[in-house]
C-alpha positions in Angstrom: 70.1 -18.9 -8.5 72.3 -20.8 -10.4 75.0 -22.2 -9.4 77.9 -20.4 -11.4 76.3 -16.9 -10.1 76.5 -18.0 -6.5 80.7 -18.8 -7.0 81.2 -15.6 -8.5 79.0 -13.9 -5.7 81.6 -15.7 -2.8 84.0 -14.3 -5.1 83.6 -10.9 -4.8 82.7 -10.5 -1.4 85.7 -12.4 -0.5 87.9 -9.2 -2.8 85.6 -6.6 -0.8 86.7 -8.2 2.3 90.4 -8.6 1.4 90.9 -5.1 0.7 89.1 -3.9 3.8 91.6 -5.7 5.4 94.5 -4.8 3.6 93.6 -0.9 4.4 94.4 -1.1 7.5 97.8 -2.0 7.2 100.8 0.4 6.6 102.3 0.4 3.1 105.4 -1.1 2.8 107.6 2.2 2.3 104.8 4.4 3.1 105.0 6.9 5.9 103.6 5.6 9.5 101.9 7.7 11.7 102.1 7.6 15.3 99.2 6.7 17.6 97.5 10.4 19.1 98.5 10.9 22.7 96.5 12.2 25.1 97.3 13.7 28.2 95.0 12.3 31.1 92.9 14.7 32.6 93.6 15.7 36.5 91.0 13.6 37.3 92.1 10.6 35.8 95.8 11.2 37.1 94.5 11.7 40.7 92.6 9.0 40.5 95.6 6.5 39.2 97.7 7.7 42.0 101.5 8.4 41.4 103.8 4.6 41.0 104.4 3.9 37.6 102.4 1.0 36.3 101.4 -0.8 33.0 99.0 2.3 32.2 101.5 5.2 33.3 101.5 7.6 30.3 104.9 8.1 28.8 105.1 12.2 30.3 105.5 12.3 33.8 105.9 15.5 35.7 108.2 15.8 38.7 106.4 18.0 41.6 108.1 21.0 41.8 107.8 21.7 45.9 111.5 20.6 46.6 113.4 22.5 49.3 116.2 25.3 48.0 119.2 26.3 49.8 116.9 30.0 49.4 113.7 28.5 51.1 115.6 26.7 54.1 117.1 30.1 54.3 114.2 31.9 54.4 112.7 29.6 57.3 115.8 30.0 59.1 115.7 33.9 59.0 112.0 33.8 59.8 112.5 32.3 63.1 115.8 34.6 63.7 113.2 37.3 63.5 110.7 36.3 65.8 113.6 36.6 68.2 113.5 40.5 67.6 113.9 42.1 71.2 115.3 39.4 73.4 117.8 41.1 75.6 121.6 40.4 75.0 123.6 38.2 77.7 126.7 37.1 77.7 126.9 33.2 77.5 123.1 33.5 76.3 121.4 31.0 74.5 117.9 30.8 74.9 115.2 33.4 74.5 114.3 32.9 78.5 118.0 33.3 79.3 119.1 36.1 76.2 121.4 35.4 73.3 125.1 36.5 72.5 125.8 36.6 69.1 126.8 33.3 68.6 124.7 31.4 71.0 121.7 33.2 69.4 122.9 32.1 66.0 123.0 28.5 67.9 119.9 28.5 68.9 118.4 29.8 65.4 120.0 26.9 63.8 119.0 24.4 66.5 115.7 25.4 66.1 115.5 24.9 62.4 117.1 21.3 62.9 121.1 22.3 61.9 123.5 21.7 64.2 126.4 24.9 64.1 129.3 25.1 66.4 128.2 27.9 69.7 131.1 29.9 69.8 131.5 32.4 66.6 135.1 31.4 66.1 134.2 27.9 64.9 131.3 29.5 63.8 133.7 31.3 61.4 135.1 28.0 60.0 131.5 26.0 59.6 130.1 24.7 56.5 131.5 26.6 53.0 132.6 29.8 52.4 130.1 32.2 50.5 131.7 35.3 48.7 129.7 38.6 50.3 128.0 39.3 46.6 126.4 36.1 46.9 124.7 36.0 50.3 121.9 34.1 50.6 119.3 34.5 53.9 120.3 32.0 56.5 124.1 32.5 55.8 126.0 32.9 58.9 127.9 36.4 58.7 131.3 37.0 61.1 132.5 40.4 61.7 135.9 40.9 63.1 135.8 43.0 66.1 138.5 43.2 68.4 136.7 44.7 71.9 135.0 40.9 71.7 136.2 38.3 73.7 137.3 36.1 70.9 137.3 38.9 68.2 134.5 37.5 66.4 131.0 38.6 66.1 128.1 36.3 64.3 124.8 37.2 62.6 122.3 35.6 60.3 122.0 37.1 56.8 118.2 38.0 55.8 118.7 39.0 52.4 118.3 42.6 50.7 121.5 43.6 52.7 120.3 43.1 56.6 121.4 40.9 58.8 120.1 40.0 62.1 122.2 39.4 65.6 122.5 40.2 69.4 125.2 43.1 69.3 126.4 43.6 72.8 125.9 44.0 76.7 122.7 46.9 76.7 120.8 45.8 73.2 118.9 43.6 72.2 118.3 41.8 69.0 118.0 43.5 66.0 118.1 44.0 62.5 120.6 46.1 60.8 122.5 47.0 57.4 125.3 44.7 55.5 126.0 48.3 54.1 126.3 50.5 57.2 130.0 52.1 57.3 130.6 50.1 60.6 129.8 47.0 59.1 130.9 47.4 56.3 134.4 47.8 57.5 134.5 44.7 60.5 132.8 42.4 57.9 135.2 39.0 57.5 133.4 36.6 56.0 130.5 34.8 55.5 129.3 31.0 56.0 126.9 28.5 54.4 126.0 26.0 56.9 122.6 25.1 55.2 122.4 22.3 52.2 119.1 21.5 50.2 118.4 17.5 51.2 117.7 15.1 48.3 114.4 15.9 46.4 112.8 12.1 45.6 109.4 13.5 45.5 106.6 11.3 43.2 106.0 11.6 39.5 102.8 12.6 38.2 100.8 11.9 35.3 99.6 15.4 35.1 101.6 18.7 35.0 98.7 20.8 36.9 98.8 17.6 39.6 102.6 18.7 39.7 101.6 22.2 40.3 98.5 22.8 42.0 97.1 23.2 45.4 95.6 19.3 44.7 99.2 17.9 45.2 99.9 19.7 49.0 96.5 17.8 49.7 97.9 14.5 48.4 100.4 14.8 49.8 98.4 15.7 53.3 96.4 12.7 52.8 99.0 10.2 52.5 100.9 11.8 55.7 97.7 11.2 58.0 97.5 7.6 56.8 
């Protein structure tokens, strides 16, 4: 092969490969398109565990299981209600013993790890005033009443207008209406004693991680180690 042909040959494979090259470069004012994202499967996110780190995607989803003002309610109001039935005492605080109004909305509290005051005239003054249209379960509700020995009675609001509390000398705990006329007409005021704690649970890579039934046993799994 002579040697002209060979120069020209080195040539043109040296174009071929300059252009090659040059393709995959963005043009000077042309448009530039972003790298495809992909979400990681759950799998993957699992897997990767949830601290950020040099291969954390740039989405992270925040696990949606923090605690409400309305599920802390709801907790406290189920265990007001297992108390249906205990007789009433007066100076009661204990289901052994029986409850008066306010020492059974103690002990409901107490129970649910919130300290209240036990007598229903503090009881009256504790944590922030709720106006009655916006009762939430767990609220402490005082009626004024003036055959009590303070003229103050205390229940626990459980939400679709019933309340629960230990009414007098003879009863028992029960459950009745926010609407009733007698209520109705003694109720003074209501009290929110409850506050949702900080939320600071983990980010995850993956929204159904965030979401799913796999996150409570995460979340199981690191507690037992």
């Amino acid at each position: 092969m002579p040697f002209s042909f060979r120069i020209l040959s080195l040539l043109v494979c040296a174009g071929v490969a300059i252009s090659s090259l040059c393709a995959c470069q963005p043009r000077a004012n042309g448009e530039v398109l972003p790298a495809p994202q992909t979400q990681p499967s759950l799998d993957v996110a699992a897997a990767n565990g949830t601290l950020p780190g040099p291969n954390t995607p740039a989405t992270l989803y925040r696990a949606n299981l923090c605690p409400t003002v309305m599920s802390l309610g709801e907790n406290v109001a189920d265990i007001a209600r297992q108390h249906l039935g205990v007789r009433y005492r007066s100076g009661g605080a204990s289901p052994k013993s029986g409850f008066d109004c306010s020492g059974f909305v103690y002990w409901v509290f107490a129970r649910h790890g919130v300290s209240v005051p036990r007598d229903s005239v503090r009881q009256s003054r504790a944590g922030e005033e709720v106006a009655k249209g916006d009762l939430l379960p767990g609220d402490i509700i005082i009626f004024r009443i003036a055959n009590t020995p303070n003229g103050r009675h205390s229940a626990i609001y459980l939400g679709d207008g019933s309340f629960i509390h230990s009414p007098s000398a003879g009863s028992s705990v029960r459950i009745e209406r926010l609407d009733d006329d007698y209520w109705r007409r003694h109720y003074m005021t209501a009290r929110r004693v409850l506050e949702a704690p900080p939320c600071d649970l983990e980010l995850y890579a993956s929204p159904e991680l965030a979401d799913s039934q796999t996150l409570l046993d995460e979340i199981a799994r690191g507690s037992a180690r």
